[in-house]
C-alpha positions in Angstrom: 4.5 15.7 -10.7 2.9 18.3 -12.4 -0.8 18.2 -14.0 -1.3 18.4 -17.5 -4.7 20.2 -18.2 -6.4 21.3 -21.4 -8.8 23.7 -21.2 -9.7 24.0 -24.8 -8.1 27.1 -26.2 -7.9 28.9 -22.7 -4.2 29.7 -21.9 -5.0 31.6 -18.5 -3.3 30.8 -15.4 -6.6 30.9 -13.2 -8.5 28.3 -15.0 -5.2 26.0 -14.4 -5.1 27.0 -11.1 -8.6 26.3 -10.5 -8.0 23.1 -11.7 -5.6 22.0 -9.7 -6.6 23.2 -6.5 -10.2 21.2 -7.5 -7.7 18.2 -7.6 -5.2 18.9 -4.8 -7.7 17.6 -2.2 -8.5 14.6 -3.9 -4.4 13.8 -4.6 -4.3 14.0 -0.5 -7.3 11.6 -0.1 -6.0 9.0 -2.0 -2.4 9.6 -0.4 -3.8 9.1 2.8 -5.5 5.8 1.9 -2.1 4.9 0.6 -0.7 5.6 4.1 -3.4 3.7 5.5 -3.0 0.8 3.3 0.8 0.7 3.3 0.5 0.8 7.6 -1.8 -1.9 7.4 0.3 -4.3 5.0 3.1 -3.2 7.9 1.8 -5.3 10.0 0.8 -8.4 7.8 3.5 -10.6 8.3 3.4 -10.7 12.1 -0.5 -11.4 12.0 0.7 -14.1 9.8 2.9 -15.7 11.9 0.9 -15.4 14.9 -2.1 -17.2 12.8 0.6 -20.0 11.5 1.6 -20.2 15.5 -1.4 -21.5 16.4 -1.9 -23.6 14.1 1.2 -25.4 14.6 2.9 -24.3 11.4 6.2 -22.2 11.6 7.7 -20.5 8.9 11.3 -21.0 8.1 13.6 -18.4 8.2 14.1 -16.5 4.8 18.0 -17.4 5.1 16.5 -20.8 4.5 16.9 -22.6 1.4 13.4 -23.5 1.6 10.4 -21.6 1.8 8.0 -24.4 2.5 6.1 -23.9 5.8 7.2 -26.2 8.3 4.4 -28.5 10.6 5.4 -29.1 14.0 3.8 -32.4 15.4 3.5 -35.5 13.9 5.0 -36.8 11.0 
């Protein structure tokens, strides 16, 4: 996606450019911490499930009707 930048009555190519190489290495910091965050939330629903596991609650399958956690153990 291109960036739009005004620079106030200046039509020059270098004070674009300048511009966007300014915020080229910020775009690739904040897609890193996207990568980071989207690796993270990865693994989410197996920490889940191991946390529900020992706890005694199992989640049913999505196939399920239900998405109600089921206890195991008494009634």
């Amino acid at each position: 996606m291109p960036v739009v930048v005004h620079t106030e009555g200046k039509d020059d190519g270098f004070t674009r450019e300048a511009v966007q190489a300014a915020i080229n290495p910020m775009l690739d910091q904040v897609n890193t911490c996207l990568d980071q965050l989207e690796e993270r939330n990865d693994h989410l629903p197996g920490r889940l499930q191991e946390c529900l596991n020992l706890t005694g609650i199992h989640m049913l399958s999505s196939s399920s009707h239900s998405r109600r956690p089921q206890v195991i153990g008494s009634p």
